[in-house]
C-alpha positions in Angstrom: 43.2 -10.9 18.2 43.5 -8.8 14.9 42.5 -4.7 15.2 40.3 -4.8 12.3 39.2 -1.2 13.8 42.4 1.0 14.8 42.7 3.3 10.9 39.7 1.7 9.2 37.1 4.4 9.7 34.6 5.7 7.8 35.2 8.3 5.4 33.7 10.0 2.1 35.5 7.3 -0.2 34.4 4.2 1.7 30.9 5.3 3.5 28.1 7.4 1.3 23.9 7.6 2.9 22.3 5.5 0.8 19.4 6.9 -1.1 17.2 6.6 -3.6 18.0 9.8 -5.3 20.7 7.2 -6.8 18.8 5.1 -8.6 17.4 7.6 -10.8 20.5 9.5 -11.8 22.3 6.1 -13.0 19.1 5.2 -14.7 19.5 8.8 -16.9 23.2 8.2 -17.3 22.8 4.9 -18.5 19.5 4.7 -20.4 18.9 8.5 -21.3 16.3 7.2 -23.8 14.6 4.3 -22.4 11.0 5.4 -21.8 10.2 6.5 -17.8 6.9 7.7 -18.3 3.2 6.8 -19.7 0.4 8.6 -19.4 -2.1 7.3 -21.7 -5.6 7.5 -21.1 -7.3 6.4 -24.5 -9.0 10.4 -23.9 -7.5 13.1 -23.2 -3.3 12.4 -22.6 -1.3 10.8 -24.5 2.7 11.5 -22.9 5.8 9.5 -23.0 8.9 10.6 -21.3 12.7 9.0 -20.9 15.0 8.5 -18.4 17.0 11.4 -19.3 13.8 14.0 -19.4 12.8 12.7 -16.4 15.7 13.4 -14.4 15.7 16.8 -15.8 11.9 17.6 -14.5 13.1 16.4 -11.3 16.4 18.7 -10.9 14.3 21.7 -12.0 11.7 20.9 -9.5 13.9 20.8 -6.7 15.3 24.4 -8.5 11.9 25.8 -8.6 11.4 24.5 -5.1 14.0 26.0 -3.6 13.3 29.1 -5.3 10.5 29.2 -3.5 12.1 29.0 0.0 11.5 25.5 0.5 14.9 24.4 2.8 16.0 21.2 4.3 13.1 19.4 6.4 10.5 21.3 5.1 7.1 19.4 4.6 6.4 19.4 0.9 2.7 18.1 0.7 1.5 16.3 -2.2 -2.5 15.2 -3.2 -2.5 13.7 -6.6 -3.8 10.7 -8.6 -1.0 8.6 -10.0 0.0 11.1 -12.5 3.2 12.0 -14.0 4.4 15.1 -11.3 3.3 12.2 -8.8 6.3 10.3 -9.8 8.5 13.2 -10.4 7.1 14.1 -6.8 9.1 11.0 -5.5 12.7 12.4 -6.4 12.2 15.8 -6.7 11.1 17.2 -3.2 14.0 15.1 -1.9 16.6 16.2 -4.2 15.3 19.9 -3.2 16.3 19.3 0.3 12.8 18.9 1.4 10.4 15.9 2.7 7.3 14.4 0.5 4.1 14.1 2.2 1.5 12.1 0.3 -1.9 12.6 1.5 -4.8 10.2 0.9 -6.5 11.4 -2.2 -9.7 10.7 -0.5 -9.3 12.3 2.2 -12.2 15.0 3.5 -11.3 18.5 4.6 -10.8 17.8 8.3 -8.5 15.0 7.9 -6.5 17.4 5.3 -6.3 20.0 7.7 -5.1 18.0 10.2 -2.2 16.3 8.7 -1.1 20.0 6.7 -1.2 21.0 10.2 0.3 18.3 11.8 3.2 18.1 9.6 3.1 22.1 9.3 3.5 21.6 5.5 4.9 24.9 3.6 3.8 23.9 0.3 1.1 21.9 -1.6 1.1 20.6 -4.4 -2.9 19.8 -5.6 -4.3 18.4 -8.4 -7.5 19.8 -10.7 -9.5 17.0 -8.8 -9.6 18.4 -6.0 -10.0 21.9 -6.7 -13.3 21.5 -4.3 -10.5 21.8 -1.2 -8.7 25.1 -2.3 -10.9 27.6 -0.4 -11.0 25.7 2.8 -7.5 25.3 2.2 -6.5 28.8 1.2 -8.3 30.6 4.0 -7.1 27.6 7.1 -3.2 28.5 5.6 -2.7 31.4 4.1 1.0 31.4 4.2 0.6 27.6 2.3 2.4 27.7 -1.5 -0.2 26.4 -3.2 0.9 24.4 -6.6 -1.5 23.3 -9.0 -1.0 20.2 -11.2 -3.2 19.7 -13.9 -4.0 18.1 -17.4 -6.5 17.4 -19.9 -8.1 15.1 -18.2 -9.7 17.6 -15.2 -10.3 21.0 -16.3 -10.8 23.7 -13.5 -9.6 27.6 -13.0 -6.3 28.3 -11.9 -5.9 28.3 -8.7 -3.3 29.0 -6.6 0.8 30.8 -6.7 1.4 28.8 -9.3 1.2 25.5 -11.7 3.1 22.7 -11.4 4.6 23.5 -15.0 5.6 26.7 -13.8 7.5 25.3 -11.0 9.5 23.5 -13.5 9.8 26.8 -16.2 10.9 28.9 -13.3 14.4 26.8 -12.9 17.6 28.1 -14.6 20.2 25.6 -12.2 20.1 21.9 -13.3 22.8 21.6 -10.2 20.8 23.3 -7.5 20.0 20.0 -5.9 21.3 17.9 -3.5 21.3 14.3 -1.9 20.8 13.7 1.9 24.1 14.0 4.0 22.8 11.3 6.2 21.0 8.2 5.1 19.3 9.1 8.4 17.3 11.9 7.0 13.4 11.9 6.4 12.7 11.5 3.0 8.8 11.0 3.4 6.1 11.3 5.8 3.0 9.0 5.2 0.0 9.4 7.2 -2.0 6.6 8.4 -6.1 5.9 8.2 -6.1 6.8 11.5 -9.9 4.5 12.0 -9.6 5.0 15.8 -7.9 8.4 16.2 -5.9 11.4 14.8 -3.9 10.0 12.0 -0.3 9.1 12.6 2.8 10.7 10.8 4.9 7.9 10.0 8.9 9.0 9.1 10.7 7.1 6.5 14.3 7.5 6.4 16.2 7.4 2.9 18.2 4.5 3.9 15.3 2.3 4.4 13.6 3.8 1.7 17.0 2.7 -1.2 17.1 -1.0 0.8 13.1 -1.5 0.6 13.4 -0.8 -3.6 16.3 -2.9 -3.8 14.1 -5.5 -1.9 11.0 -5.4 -3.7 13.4 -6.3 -6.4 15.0 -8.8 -5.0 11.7 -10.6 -4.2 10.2 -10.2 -7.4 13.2 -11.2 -9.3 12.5 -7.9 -11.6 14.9 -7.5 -14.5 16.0 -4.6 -16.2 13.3 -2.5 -18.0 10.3 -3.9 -16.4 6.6 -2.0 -17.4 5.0 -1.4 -14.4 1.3 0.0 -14.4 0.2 2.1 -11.1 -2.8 0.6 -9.8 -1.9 1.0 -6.9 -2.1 4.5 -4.8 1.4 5.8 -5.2 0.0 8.0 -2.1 0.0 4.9 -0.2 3.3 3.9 1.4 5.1 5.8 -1.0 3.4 3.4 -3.4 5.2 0.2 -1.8 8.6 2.3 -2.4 8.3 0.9 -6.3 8.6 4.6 -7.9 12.4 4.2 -6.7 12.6 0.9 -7.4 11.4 1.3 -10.9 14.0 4.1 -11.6 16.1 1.1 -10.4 15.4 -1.3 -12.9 14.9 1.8 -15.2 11.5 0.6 -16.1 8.5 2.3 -17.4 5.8 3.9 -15.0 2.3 3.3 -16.7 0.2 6.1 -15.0 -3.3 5.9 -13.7 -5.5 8.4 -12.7 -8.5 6.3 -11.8 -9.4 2.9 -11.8 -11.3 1.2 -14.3 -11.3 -2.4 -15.4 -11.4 -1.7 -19.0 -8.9 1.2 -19.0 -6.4 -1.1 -17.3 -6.6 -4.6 -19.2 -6.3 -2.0 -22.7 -3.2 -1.0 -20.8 -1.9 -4.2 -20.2 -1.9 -5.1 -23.6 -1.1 -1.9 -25.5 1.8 -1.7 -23.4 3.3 -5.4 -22.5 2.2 -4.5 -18.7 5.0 -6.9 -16.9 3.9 -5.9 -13.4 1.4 -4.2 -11.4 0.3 -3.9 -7.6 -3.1 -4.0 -5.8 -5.3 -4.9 -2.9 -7.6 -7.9 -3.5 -10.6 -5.8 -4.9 -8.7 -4.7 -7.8 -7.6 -7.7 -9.0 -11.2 -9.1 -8.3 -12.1 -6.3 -10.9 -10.0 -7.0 -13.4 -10.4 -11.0 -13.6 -14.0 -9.6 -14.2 -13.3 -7.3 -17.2 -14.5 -7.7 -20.4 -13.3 -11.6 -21.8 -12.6 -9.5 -25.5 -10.4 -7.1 -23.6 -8.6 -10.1 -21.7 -8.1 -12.0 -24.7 -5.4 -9.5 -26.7 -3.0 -9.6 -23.8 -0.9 -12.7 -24.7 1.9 -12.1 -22.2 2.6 -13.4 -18.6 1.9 -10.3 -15.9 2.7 -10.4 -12.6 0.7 -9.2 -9.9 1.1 -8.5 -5.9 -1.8 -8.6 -3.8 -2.1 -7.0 -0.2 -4.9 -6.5 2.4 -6.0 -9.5 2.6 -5.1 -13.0 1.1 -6.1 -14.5 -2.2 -9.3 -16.3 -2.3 -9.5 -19.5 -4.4 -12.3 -17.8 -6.8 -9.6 -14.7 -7.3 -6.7 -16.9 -7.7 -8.2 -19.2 -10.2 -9.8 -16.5 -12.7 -6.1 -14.5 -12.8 -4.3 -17.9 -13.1 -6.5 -18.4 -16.3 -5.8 -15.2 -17.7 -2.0 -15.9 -17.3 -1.3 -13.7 -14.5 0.6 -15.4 -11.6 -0.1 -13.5 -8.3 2.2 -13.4 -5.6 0.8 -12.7 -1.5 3.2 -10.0 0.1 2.2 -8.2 3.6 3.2 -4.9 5.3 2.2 -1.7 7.1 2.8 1.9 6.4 5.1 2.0 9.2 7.6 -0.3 7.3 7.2 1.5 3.6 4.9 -1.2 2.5 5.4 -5.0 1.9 8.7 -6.5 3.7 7.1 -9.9 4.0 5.7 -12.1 1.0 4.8 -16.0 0.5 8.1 -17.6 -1.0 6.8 -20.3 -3.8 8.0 -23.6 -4.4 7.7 -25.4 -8.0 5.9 -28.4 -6.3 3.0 -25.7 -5.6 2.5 -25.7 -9.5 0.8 -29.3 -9.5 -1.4 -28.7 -6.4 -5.4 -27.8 -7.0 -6.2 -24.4 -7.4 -7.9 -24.6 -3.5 -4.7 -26.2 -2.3 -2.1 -23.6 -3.9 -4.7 -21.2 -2.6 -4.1 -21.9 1.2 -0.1 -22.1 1.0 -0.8 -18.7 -0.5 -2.6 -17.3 1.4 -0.3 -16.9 4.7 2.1 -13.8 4.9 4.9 -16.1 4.4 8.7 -14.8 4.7 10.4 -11.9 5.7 11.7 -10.0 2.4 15.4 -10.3 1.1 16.5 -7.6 3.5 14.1 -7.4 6.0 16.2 -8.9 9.6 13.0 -10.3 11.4 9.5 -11.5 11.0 8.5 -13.2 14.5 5.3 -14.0 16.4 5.4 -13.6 20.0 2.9 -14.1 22.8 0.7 -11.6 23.9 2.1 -9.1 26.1 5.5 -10.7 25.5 8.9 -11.2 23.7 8.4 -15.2 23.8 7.9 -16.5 20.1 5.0 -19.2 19.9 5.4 -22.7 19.2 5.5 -23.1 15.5 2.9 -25.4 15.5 0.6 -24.0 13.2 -2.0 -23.1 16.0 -0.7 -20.8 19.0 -1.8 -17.6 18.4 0.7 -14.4 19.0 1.4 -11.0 18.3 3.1 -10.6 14.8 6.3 -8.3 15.0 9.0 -6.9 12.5 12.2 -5.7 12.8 15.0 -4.7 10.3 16.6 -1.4 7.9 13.0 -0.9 6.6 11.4 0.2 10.0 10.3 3.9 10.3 12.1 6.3 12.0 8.6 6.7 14.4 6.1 8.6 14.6 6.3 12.7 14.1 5.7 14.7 17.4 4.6 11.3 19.3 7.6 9.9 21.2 5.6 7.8 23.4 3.4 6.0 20.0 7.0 5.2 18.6 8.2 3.8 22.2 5.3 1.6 22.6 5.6 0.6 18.6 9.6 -0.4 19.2 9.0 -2.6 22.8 12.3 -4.8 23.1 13.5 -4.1 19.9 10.8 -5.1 17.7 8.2 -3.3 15.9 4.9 -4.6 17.7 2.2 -4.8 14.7 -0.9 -5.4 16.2 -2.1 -8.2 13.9 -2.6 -11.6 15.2 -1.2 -14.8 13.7 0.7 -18.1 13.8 3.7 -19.8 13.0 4.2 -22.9 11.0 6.7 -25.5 11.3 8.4 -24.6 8.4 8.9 -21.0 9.3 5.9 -19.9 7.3 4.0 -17.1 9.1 0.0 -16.6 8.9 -2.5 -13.7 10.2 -5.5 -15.3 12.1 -6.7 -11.1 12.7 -6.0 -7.8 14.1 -6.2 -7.7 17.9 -9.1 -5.4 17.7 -10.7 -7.5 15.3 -11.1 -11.3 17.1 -14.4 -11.3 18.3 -14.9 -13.6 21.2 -18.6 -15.0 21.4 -19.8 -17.4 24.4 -15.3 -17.0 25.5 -14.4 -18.4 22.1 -12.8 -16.7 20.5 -13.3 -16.2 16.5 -10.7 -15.0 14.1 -12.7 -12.9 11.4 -10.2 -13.6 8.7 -11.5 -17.6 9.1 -15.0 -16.8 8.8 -14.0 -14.4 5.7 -11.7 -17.6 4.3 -14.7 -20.2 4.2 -17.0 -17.1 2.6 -15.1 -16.6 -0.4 -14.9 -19.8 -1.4 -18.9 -18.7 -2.8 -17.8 -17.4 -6.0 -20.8 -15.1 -5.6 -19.0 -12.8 -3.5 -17.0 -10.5 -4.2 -16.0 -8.7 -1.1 -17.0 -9.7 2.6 -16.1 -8.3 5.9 -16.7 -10.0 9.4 -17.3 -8.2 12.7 -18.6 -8.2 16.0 -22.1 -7.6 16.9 -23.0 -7.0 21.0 -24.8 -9.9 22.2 -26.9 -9.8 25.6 -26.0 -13.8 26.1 -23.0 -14.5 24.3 -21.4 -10.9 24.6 -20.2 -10.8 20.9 -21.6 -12.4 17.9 -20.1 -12.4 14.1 -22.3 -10.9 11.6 -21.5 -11.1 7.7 -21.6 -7.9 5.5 -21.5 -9.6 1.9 -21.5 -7.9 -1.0 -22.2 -9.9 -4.2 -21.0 -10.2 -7.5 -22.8 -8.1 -10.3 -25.2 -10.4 -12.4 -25.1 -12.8 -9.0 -27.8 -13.8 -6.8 -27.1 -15.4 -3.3 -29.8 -16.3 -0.6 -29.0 -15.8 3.2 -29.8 -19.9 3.8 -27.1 -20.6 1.3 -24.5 -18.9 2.6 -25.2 -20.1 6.1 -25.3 -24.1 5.0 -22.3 -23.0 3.3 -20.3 -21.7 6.7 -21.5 -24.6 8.2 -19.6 -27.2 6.1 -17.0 -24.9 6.6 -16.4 -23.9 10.3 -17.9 -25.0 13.6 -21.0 -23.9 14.9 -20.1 -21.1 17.2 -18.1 -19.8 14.3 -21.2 -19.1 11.5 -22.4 -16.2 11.4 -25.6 -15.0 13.3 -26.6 -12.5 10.6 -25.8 -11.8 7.0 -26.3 -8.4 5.5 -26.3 -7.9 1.8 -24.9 -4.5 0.9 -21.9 -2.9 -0.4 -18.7 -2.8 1.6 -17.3 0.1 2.6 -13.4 0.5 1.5 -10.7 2.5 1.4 -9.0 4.1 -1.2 -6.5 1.3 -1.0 -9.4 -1.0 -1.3 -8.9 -2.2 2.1 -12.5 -2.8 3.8 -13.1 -0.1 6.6 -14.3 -2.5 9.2 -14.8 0.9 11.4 -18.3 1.9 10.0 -19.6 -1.9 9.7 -19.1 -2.1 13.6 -21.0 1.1 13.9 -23.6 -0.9 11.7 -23.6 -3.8 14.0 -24.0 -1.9 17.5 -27.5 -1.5 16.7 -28.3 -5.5 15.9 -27.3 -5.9 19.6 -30.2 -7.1 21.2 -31.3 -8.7 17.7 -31.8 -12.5 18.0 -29.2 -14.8 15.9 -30.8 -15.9 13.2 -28.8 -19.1 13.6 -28.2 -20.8 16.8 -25.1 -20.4 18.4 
């Protein structure tokens, strides 16, 4: 047997952490003048910034940060729109030795005290919107170096040390930054909702963080120089890792401080928008922009959606406006999307319906993700991949966390037997393909059927009525649990509650229709995913409410 080991070690020449930090410098050295940044709001900015400038904002931020005694592991805590310092935010804190903390811009006071707390952050970094916060803040931490970024668009006192621009003025040392001397380290700490407890601090690592851009290229075949508009939180899994992997690609970040439909098909077509992310919400709200607005974009865009799959009505109305839509799937503990539904040609010539429900499962695991597996409850025993057995869906691979901060026995329970244990339900097809049926606390079993609320959710959408739905559990003196239907309809729309139960008849069996439909608006979160939470606080109280349909 050859010695393959014996004098082939690692060492500097041969074995460097891998980290995002990289992606950016060779995008300055070898497009200096390609464009990095938009901020255009048709109002009040109007900024463009290369390559080059931007990897000079980012050294002097990690300068000015370190002039200000932030060291190596120190929580840097951000809460900002998706404005320029919130991408410079993604390399700079790193390069300063320190660790980015993106907090939910919607958060309220309690939850922001918390997780400043919790991740005993020594600096924040706030935006003009939220100036509201700053005495609560201020008066809970008064050691806290408070940072304010502003712009044109928000106009509010000074508050605070300093501003963000004076962070950047203060540096005289474009060299007083560093990379990580073990692809090991924390580069970020996201926080999730945390809908049935304290939020969790969830550790990315830079390694994971370099392989999950490099993968979210990989799955969307991006070339060089793509233009990529932030619709989607860049608070929210790091933004799916793509502010690295567009310095990658060295592509152009299209800012956003808020959504709005009009703002963002203008965008599209002013700048040749190639790519964009969202939940299924925002695409909803764009295929319902203004038809003028759709008409001057003449380009093909390309769009991921997350949260929940494509309905037939979204699908349809994007495929008409020449966006093609691609179904990915992730958590925060896994820096976003690592799975996504690989496409075949043949798709192309199926009905929209069809093409709908071959994209609507989670599909594959990502170019360099190692596992994506179903398992029996309780177990490490995959299901049959028939399509049917239900299991416990589980990841494993480079773009794991590192765990959960200060809660060893969370991040045990997360990793059982080598896998990270997601707590969504699904099944497996026989050719490979992977599909959520629900979250485990989310199958509500009526009568001891049980009923995925992701199916009853399916056969609603396919009323092109409504835009969002949710399905949960109502208590039930007889049956225990019964599914009620919050349904919230499209503006200009009318729906009656007879229609949409005929409907969910001719779609699902009896026991599965709904035993009450409430119109109303449906609660979200900032990442448009529906907060489920609140509607089965709602439903407690239709508990010893007859069905209005029989069971």
């Amino acid at each position: 047997m050859t010695d393959f080991h014996t004098g082939l070690g690692k060492n500097a020449a041969n074995h460097q952490p891998l980290t995002p930090i990289d992606f950016i410098e060779r995008s300055a050295l070898a497009y200096p003048d390609k464009v990095a940044i938009i901020y255009d709001d048709l109002q009040h900015n109007e900024l463009t910034q290369t390559w080059g400038e931007t990897f000079t904002r980012c050294r002097k931020l990690a300068d000015g940060l370190k002039k200000l005694g932030i060291n190596k592991n120190d929580t840097v805590a951000v809460m900002l729109p998706n404005t320029p310092p919130m991408v410079e935010s993604a390399f700079g804190i790193s390069m300063s030795g320190g660790v980015l903390c993106t907090l939910n811009t919607r958060l309220d006071i309690n939850a922001l005290t918390f997780c400043l707390q919790h991740s005993e952050a020594k600096a924040l970094i706030l935006d003009s919107e939220f100036a509201h916060h700053v005495e609560i803040i201020e008066e809970t931490f008064p050691d806290l170096i408070l940072i304010h970024a502003t712009d044109a668009a928000v106009s509010t006192a000074p508050f605070g040390q300093l501003s963000y621009e004076e962070v950047i003025a203060s540096s005289d040392d474009l060299d007083n930054w560093e990379k990580p001397e073990d692809e090991w380290d924390a580069i970020a700490l996201n926080y999730t909702s945390g809908t049935t407890g304290a939020p969790k601090g969830v550790v990315y690592h830079h390694r994971g963080a370099a392989l999950n851009a490099v993968s979210n290229i990989l799955d969307w075949d991006i070339p060089k120089h793509p233009v990529y508009l932030w619709t989607l939180p860049l608070f929210h899994c790091n933004g799916w890792c793509f502010p690295w992997t567009i310095a990658e690609r060295a592509g152009v970040n299209v800012c956003l401080r808020q959504i709005n439909a009009e703002l963002i098909l203008k965008l599209i077509g002013i700048y040749h928008v190639t790519h964009y992310c969202a939940a299924p919400v925002v695409h909803s709200l764009i295929a319902s922009g203004d038809q003028s607005l759709k008409d001057i974009i003449h380009h093909e865009v390309k769009g991921w959606v997350a949260g929940a799959p494509p309905s037939e009505t979204m699908l349809e109305n994007m495929e008409a406006m020449g966006f093609h839509i691609t179904h990915v799937y992730g958590l925060t503990e896994v820096y976003g999307p690592v799975t996504l539904c690989v496409e075949h040609e043949e798709w192309d010539d199926l009905e929209v319906s069809e093409r709908a429900s071959k994209k609507s499962r989670q599909g594959l695991p990502s170019h360099l993700m190692a596992g994506f597996e179903v398992f029996k409850e309780g177990s490490s025993e995959p299901v049959a991949a028939d399509g049917k057995e239900v299991g416990e869906l589980a990841l494993k691979g480079n773009m794991v966390m590192k765990g959960y901060l200060k809660s060893r026995k969370a991040t045990d329970a997360a990793f059982k037997d080598g896998w990270f244990r997601t707590g969504d339900l699904g099944v497996k097809y026989p050719d490979g393909y992977i599909k959520i049926m629900d979250r485990l606390k989310d199958i509500i079993i009526s009568g001891g059927e049980n009923i995925s609320s992701i199916e009853v959710e399916n056969a609603l959408y396919k009323l092109p009525e409504i835009v969002s739905c949710a399905v949960v559990a109502a208590p039930h003196d007889k049956w225990g649990e019964v599914p009620i239907a919050f349904i919230e309809i499209s503006e200009g729309h009318t729906l009656e509650r007879s229609t949409v139960i005929e409907h969910c008849r001719q779609h699902l069996a009896g026991f599965k229709v709904p035993k009450h439909i409430i119109f109303a608006e449906i609660p979200k979160t900032s990442t448009g995913k529906v907060q489920k939470f609140e509607l089965r606080q709602a439903a407690k109280s239709m508990a010893h409410e007859e069905p209005k349909v029989t069971h």
